[in-house]
N, C-alpha and C positions, 0 to 999 in steps of 0.2 A: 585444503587438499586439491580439493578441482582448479584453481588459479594456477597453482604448480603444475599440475600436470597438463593443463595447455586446451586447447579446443580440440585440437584432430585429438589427441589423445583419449580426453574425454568422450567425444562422441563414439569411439572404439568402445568405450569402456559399456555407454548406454547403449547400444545395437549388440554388445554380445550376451547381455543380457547378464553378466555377472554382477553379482552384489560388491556393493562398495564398501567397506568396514563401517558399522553404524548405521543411524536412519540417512536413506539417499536427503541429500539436502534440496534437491530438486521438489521430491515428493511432500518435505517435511515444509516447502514453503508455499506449494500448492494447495496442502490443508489449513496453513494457519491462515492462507488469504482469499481465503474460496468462499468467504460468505457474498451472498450477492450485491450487498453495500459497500464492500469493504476497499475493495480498488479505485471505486468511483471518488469514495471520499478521501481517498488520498490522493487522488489525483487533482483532486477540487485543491484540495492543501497546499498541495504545487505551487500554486497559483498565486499566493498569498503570503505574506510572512504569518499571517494570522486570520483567523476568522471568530467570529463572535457566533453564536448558536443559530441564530433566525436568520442570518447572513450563508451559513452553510447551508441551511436545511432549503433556502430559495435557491440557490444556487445547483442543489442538488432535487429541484419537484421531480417527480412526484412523492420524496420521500415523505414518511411522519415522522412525527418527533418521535415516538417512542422505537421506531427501529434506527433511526437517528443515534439516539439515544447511547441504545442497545451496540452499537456499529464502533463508537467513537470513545464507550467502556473499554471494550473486548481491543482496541486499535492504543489507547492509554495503556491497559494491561499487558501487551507485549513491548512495549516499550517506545511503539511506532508513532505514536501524537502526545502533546503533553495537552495538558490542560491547566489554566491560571484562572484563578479569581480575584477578582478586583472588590476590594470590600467602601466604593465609594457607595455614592448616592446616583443616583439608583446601581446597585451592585451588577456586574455583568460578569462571565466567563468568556475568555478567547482561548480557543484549541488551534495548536501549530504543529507542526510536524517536528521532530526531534532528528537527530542526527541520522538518528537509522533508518528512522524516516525519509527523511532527505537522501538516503543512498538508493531509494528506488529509482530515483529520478533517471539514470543508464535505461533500467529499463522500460518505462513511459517511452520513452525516446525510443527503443527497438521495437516499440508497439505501434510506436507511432509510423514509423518508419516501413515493418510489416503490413500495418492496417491501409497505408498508402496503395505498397505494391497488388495488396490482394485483393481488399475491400472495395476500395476506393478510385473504380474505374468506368 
C-alpha cells in the first residue's frame, strides 16, 4: 500500500495524522526491530554470506552469548536470519540472513547515509 501510493503522498498521509487501514507498517516494524541487539546483528549479517556463533558474538563485544543467543532466536522466528547446522566433527552452526533479511539492506544504506549527514561531522 505505501509503495503505491508514493513518498509525498505518504508523508501527507503521516503529518495528518490519519490512520492507515490496519497496523501502520511503519510502527509494526519499529516494534518487531527495537530490541537493542536486534539491528546491530543484522547489520553485522550484511557483512557476511554467513557467520558461525563465536565469529558473530566478536564481532559484535560487548555482547553475551546468552542475549546473543536470545537476539538471533527472536531474528530466526520472524523469518529474518536462518540458521544451519552442520552435523560434522566437530559440529558447528552458521546463521545468515534470509531474503527478507537481505531486504533491509535499502535501509542500512539510508542510515548510513542519514548518520553521515547528521552524526558524522
Amino acid at each position: 500500500m505505501i509503495r503505491e501510493m508514493g513518498y509525498e503522498r505518504y508523508m501527507e498521509l503521516v503529518k495528518s495524522d490519519l490512520k492507515m487501514s490496519g497496523a501502520c507498517p511503519v510502527r509494526k516494524t519499529l516494534e518487531t526491530l527495537s530490541g537493542k541487539w536486534c539491528l546491530p546483528v543484522v547489520y553485522e549479517l550484511c557483512k557476511k554470506p554467513s557467520y558461525r556463533f563465536g565469529e558473530l558474538k566478536a564481532a559484535l563485544d560487548p555482547i553475551t552469548s546468552t542475549v546473543l543467543t536470545s537476539a538471533l532466536r527472536d531474528l530466526e522466528e520472524l523469518g529474518i536470519v536462518s540458521r544451519t547446522q552442520f552435523n560434522e566433527i566437530p559440529p558447528h552452526v552458521e546463521y545468515a540472513l534470509t531474503e527478507m533479511g537481505e531486504a533491509l539492506f535499502p535501509v542500512f544504506y539510508e542510515m548510513g547515509i542519514w548518520g553521515e549527514e547528521h552524526l558524522c561531522r
